[in-house]
py3Dmol code that shows the C-alpha trace and the ligand (Angstrom):
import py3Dmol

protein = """\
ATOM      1  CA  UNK A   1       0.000   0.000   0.000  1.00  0.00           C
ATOM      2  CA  UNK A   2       1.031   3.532  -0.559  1.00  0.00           C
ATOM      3  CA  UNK A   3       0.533   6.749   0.874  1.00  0.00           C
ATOM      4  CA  UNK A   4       0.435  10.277   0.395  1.00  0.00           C
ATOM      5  CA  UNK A   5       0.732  13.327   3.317  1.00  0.00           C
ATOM      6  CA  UNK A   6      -2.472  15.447   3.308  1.00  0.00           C
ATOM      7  CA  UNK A   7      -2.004  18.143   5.216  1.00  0.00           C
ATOM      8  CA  UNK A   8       0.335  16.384   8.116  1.00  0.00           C
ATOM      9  CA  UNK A   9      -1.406  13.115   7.828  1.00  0.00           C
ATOM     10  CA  UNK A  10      -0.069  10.283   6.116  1.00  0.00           C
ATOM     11  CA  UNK A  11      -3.020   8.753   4.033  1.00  0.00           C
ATOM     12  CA  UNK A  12      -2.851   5.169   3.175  1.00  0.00           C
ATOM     13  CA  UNK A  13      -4.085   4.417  -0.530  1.00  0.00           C
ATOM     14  CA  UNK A  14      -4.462   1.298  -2.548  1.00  0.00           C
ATOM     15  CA  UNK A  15      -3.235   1.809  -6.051  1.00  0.00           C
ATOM     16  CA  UNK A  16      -5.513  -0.621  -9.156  1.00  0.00           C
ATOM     17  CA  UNK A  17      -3.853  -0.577 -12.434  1.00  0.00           C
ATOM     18  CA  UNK A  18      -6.422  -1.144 -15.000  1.00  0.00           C
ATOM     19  CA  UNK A  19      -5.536  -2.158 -18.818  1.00  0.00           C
ATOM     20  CA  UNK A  20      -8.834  -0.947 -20.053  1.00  0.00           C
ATOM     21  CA  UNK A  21      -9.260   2.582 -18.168  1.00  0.00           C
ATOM     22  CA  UNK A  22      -8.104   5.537 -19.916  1.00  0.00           C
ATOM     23  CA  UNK A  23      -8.554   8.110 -16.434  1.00  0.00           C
ATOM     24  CA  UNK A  24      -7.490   8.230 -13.470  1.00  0.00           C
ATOM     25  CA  UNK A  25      -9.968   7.992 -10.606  1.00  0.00           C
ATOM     26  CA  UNK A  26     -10.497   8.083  -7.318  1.00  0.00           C
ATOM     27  CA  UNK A  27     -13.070   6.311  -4.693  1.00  0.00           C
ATOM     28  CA  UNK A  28     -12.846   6.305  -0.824  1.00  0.00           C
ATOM     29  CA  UNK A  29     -15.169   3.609   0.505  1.00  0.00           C
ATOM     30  CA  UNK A  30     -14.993   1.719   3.868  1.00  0.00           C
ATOM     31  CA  UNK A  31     -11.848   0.193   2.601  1.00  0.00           C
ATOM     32  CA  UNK A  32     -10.508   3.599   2.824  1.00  0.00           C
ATOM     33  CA  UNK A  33      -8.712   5.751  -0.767  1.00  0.00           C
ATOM     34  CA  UNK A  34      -8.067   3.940  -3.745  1.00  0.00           C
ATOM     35  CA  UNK A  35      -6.941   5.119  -6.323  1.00  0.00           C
ATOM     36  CA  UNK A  36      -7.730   3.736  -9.876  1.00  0.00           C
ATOM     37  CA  UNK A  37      -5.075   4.459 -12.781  1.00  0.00           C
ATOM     38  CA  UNK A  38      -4.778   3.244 -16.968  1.00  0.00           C
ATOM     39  CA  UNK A  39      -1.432   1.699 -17.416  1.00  0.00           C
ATOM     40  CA  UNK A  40       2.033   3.265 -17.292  1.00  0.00           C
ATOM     41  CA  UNK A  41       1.049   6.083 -15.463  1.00  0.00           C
ATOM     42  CA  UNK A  42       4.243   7.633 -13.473  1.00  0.00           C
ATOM     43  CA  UNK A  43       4.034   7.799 -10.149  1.00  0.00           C
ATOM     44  CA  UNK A  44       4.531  11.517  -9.973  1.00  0.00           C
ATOM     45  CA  UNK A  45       1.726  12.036 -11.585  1.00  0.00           C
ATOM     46  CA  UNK A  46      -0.389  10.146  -9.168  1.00  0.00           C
ATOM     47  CA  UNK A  47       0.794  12.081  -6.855  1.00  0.00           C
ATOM     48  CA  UNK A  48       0.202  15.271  -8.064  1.00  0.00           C
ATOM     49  CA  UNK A  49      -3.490  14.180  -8.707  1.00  0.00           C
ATOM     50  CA  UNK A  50      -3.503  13.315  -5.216  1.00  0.00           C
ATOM     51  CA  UNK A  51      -2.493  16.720  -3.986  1.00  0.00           C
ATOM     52  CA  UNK A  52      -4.789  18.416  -6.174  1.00  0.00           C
ATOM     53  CA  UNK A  53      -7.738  16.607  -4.439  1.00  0.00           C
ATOM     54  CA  UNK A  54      -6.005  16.965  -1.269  1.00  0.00           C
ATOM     55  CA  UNK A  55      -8.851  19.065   0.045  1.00  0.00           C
ATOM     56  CA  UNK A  56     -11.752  16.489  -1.715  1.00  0.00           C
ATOM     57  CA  UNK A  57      -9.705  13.186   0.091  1.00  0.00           C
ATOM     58  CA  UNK A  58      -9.817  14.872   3.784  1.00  0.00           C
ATOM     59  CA  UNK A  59     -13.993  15.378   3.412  1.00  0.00           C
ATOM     60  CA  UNK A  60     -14.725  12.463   1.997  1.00  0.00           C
ATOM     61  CA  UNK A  61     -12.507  10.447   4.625  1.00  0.00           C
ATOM     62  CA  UNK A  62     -13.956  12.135   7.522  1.00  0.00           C
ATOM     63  CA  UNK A  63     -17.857  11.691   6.121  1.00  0.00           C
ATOM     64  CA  UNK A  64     -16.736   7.983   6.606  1.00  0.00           C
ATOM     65  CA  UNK A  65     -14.945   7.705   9.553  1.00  0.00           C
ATOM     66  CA  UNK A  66     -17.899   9.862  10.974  1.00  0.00           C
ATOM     67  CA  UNK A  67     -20.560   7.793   9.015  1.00  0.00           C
ATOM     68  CA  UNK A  68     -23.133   5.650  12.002  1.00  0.00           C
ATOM     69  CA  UNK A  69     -22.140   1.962  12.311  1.00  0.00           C
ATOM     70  CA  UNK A  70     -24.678  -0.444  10.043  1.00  0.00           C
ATOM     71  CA  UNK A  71     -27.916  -1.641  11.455  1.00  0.00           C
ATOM     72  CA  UNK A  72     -28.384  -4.620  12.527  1.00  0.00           C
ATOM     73  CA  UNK A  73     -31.334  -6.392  11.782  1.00  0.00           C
ATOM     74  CA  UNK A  74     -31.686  -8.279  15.537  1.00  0.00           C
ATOM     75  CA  UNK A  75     -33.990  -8.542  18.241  1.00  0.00           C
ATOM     76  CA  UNK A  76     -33.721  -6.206  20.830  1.00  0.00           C
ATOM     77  CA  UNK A  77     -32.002  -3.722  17.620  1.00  0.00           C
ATOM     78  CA  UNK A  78     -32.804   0.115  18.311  1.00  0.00           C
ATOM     79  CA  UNK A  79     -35.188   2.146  15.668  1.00  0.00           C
ATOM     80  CA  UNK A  80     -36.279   5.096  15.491  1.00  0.00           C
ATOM     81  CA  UNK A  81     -40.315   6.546  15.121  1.00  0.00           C
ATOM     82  CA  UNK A  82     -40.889  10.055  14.738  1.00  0.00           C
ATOM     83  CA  UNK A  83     -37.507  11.359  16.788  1.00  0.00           C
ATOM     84  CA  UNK A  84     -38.745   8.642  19.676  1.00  0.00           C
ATOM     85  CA  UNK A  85     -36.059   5.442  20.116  1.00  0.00           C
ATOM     86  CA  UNK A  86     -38.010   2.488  19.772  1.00  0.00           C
ATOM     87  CA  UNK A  87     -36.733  -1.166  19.701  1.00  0.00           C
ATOM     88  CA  UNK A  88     -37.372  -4.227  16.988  1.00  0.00           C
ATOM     89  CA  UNK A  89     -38.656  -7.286  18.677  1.00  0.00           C
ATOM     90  CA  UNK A  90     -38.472 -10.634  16.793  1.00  0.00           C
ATOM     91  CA  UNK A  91     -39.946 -13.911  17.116  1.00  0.00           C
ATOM     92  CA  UNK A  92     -39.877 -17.132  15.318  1.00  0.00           C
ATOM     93  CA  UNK A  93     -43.937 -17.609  14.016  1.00  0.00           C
ATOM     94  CA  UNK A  94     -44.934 -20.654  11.978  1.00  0.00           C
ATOM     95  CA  UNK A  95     -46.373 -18.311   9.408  1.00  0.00           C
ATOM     96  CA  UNK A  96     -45.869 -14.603   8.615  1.00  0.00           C
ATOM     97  CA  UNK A  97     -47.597 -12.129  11.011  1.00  0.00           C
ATOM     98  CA  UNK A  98     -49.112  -8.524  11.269  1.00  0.00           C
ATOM     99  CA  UNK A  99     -46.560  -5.758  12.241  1.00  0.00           C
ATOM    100  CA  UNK A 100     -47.604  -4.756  15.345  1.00  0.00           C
ATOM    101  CA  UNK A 101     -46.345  -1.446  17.267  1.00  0.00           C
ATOM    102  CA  UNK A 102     -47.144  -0.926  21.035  1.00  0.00           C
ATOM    103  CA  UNK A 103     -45.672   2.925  20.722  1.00  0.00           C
ATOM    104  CA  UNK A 104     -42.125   1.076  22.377  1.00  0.00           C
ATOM    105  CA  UNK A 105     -41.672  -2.178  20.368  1.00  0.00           C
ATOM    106  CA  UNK A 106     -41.986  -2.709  17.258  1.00  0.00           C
ATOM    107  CA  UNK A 107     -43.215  -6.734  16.813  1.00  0.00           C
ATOM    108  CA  UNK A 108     -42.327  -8.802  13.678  1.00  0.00           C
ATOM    109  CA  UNK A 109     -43.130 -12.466  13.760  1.00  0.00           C
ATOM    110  CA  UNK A 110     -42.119 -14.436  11.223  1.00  0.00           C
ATOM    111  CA  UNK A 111     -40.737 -18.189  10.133  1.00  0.00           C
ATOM    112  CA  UNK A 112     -37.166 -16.828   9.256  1.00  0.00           C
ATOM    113  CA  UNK A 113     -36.412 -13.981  12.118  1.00  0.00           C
ATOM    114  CA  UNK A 114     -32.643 -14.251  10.792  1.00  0.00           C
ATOM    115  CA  UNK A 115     -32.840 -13.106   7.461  1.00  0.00           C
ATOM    116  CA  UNK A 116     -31.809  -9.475   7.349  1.00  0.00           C
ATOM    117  CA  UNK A 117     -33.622  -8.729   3.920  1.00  0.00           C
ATOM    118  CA  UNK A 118     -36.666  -9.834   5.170  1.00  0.00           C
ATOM    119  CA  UNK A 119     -37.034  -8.280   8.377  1.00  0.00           C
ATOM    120  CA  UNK A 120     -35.761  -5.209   6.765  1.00  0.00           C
ATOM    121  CA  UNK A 121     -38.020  -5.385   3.891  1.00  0.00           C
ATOM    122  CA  UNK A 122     -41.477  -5.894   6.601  1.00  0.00           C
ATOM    123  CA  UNK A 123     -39.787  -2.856   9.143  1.00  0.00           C
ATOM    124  CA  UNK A 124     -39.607  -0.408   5.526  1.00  0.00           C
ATOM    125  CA  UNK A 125     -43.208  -1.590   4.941  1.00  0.00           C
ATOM    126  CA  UNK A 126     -44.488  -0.863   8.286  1.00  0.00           C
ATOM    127  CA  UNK A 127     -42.505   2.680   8.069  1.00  0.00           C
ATOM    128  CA  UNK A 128     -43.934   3.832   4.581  1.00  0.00           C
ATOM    129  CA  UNK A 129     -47.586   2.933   5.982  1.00  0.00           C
ATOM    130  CA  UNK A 130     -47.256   5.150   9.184  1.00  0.00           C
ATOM    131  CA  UNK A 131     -45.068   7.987   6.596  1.00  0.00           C
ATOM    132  CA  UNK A 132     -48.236   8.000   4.230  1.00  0.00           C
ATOM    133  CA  UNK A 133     -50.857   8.811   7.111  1.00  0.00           C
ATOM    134  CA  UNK A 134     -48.616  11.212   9.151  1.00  0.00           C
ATOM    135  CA  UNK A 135     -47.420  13.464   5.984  1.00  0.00           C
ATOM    136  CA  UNK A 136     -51.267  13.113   4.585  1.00  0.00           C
ATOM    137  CA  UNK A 137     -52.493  14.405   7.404  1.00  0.00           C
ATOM    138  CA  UNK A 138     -49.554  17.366   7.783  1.00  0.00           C
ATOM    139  CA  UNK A 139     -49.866  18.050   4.307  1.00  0.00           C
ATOM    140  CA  UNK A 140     -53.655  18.741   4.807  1.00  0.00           C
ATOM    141  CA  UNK A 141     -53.080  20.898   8.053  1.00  0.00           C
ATOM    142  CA  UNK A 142     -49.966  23.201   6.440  1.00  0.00           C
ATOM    143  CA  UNK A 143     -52.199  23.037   3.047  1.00  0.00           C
ATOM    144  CA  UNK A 144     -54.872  24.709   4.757  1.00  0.00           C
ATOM    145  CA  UNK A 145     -53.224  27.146   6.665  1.00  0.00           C
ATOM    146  CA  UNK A 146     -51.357  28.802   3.563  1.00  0.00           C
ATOM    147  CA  UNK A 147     -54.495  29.031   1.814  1.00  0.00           C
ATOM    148  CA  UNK A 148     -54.144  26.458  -1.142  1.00  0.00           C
ATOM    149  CA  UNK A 149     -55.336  23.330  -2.147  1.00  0.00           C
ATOM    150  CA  UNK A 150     -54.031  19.824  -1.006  1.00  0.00           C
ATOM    151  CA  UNK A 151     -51.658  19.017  -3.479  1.00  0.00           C
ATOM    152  CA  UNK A 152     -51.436  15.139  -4.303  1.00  0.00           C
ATOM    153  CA  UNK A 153     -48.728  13.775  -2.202  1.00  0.00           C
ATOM    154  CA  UNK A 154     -46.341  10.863  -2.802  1.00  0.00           C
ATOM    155  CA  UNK A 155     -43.386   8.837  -0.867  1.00  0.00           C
ATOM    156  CA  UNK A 156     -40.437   8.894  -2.061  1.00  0.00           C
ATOM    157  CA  UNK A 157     -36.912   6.808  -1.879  1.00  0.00           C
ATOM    158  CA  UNK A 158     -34.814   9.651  -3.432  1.00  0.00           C
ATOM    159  CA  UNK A 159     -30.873   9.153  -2.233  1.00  0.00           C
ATOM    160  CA  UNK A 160     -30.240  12.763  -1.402  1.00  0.00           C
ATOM    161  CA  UNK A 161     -33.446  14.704  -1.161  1.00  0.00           C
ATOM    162  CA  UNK A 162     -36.340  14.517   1.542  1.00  0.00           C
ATOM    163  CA  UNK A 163     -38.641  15.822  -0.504  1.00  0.00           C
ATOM    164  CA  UNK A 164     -39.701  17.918  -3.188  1.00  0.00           C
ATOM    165  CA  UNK A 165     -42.251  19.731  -5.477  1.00  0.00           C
ATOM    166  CA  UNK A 166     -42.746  19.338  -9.166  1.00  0.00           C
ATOM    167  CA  UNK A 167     -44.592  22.150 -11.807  1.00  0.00           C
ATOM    168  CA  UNK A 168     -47.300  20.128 -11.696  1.00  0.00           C
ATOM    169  CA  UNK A 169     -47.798  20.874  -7.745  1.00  0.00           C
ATOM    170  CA  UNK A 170     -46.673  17.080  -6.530  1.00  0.00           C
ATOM    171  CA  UNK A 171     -45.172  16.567  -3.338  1.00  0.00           C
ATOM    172  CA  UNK A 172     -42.582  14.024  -2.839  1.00  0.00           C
ATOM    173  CA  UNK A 173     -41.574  13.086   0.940  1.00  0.00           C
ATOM    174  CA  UNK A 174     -39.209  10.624   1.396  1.00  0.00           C
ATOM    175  CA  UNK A 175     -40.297   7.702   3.974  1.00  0.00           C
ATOM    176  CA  UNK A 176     -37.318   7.540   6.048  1.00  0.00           C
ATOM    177  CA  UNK A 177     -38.323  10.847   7.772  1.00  0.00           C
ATOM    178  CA  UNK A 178     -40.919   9.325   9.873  1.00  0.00           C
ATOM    179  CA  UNK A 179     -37.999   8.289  11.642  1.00  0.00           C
ATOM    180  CA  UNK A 180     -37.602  11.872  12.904  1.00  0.00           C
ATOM    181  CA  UNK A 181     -38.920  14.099  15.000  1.00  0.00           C
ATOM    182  CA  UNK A 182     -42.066  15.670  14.231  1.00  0.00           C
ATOM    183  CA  UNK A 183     -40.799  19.391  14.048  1.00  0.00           C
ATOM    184  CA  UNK A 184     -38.455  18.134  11.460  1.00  0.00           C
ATOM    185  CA  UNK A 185     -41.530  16.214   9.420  1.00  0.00           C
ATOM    186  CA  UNK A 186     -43.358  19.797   9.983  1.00  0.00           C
ATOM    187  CA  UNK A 187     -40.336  21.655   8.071  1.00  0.00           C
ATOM    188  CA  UNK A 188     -40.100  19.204   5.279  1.00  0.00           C
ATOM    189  CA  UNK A 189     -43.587  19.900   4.510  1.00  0.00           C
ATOM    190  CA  UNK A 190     -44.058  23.629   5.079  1.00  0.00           C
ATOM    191  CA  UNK A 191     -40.480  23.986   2.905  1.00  0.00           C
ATOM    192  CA  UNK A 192     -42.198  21.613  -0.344  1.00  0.00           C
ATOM    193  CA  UNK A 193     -45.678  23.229   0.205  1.00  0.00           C
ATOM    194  CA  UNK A 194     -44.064  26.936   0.039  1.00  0.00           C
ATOM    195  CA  UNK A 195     -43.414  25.733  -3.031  1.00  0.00           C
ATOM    196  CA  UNK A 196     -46.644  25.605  -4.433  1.00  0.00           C
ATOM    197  CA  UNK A 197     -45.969  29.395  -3.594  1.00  0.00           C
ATOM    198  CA  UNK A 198     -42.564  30.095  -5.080  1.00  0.00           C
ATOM    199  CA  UNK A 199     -41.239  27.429  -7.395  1.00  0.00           C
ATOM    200  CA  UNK A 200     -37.111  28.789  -5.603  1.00  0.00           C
ATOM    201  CA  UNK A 201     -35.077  29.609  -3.067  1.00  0.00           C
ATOM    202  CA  UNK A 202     -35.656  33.519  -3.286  1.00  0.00           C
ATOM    203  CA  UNK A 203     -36.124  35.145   0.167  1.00  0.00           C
ATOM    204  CA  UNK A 204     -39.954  35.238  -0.967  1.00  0.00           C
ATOM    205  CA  UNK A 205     -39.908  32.022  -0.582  1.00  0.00           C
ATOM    206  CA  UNK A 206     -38.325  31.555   2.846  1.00  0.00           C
ATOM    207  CA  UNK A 207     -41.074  34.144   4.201  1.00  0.00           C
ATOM    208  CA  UNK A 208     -43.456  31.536   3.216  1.00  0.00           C
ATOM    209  CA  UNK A 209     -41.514  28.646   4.989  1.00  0.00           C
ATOM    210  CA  UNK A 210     -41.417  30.435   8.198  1.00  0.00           C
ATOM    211  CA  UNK A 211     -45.365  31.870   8.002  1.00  0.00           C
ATOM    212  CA  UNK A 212     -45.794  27.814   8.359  1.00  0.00           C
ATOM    213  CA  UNK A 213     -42.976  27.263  10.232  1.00  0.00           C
ATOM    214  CA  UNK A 214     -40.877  29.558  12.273  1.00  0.00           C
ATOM    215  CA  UNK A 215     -37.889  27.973  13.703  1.00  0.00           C
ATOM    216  CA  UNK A 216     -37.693  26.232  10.576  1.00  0.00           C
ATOM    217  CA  UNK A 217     -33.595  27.322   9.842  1.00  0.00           C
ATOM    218  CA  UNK A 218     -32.744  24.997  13.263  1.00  0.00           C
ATOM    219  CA  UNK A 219     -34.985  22.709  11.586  1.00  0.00           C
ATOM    220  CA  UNK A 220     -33.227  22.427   8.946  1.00  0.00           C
ATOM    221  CA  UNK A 221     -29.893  22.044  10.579  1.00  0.00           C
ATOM    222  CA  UNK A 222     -31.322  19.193  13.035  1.00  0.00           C
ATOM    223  CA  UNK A 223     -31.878  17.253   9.422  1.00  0.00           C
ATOM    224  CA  UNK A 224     -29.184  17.834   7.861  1.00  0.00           C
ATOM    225  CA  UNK A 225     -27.046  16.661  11.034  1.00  0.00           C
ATOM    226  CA  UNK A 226     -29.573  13.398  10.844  1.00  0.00           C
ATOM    227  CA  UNK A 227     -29.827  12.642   7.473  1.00  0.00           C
ATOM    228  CA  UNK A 228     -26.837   9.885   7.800  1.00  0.00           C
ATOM    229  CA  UNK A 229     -28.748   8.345  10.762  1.00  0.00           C
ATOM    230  CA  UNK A 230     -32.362   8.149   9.603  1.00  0.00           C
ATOM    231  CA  UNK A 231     -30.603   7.017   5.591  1.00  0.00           C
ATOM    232  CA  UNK A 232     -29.430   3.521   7.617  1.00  0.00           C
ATOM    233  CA  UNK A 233     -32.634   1.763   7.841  1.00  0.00           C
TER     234      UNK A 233
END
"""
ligand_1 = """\
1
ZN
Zn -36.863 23.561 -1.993
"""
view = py3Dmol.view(width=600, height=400)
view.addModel(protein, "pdb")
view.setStyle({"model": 0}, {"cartoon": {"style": "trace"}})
view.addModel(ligand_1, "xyz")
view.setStyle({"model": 1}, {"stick": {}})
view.zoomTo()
view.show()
């Protein structure tokens, strides 16, 4: 393995020579930097591609190292429900049971409690159901308090945005926010339905954010400092 100094700190990188590439590129991962080059590339000029992105390798290493640990699909495993920890409880069923939710526990019984996709797949199910009738009925509350009509609402499972607002005055929430809590649900909403206002960011548009929701630039902070969290299930 090689490594380059970034700014004091020796960085370990992996080095792939590939026949068939004609760039040189760069991916940090879990495994850390590697670095992918064509052939007969000097080293020099690996390094000095390094020290270009110098500044691009430090973020992207710390957004891993600072990145939660993966879930793990166990009993006993912690979740989340509207900003409120709550805990997965599993149990071996001869046949396939209803979700169940006792506002503490979350209760899957199934035939295979081990398998990860599964239990996964039936805790995603049970969190789009609850996302649908909590942003339904926000969207009808915020809807009615700016003065327009509810716009047709849809979840989404976009990778980078929580929601969002088409011409056609469609709202897109993402389902994974149910995991937070509610004042953070509240902003998401009043932000895409201030949209049906101002279709940008101008400062006309803010004014109609904060009409619905006034603390919403903490708000938005508070999600952007969760977004890794509530991304894991
Ligand atoms: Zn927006």
């Amino acid at each position: 393995m090689s490594s380059i100094i970034i700014s004091g700190r020796e960085i370990p990188y992996t080095l792939k020579i590939s026949a068939r590439r004609r760039t040189l590129g760069l991916r940090i991962d879990e495994r850390g930097l590697t670095v992918h080059i064509p052939k007969r590339v000097p080293q020099h000029t690996v390094e000095s591609l390094l020290q270009d992105k110098s500044e691009w390798i430090a973020r992207k290493l710390a957004e891993w190292q600072d990145r939660p640990a993966a879930m793990q699909w166990q009993d006993g495993a912690a979740l989340r429900y509207l900003g409120q920890d709550i805990q997965l409880s599993l149990r071996v069923d001869a046949r396939n049971r209803a979700v169940e939710f006792d506002s503490a526990r979350l209760y899957l019984a199934l035939p295979n409690p081990d398998d990860d996709a599964t239990v996964q797949r039936k805790v995603a199910q049970w969190y789009r159901k609850q996302a649908l009738v909590d942003f339904t009925r926000r969207i009808e509350l915020l809807a009615a308090k700016l003065g327009v009509p509810k716009p047709p609402m849809f979840l989404s499972n976009a990778r980078t945005r929580w929601g969002s607002c088409n011409s056609r005055g469609e709202i897109r929430l993402h389902w994974r926010l149910i995991q937070a809590p509610p004042h953070i649900i509240h902003y998401v909403v009043a932000h895409e339905l201030a949209h049906l206002k101002e279709m940008n960011h101008s400062p006309k548009f803010w004014a109609w954010v904060e009409k619905l929701c006034p603390d919403y630039s903490t708000a938005r902070q508070e999600l952007k400092a969760l977004s890794a969290q509530l991304h894991l299930v």
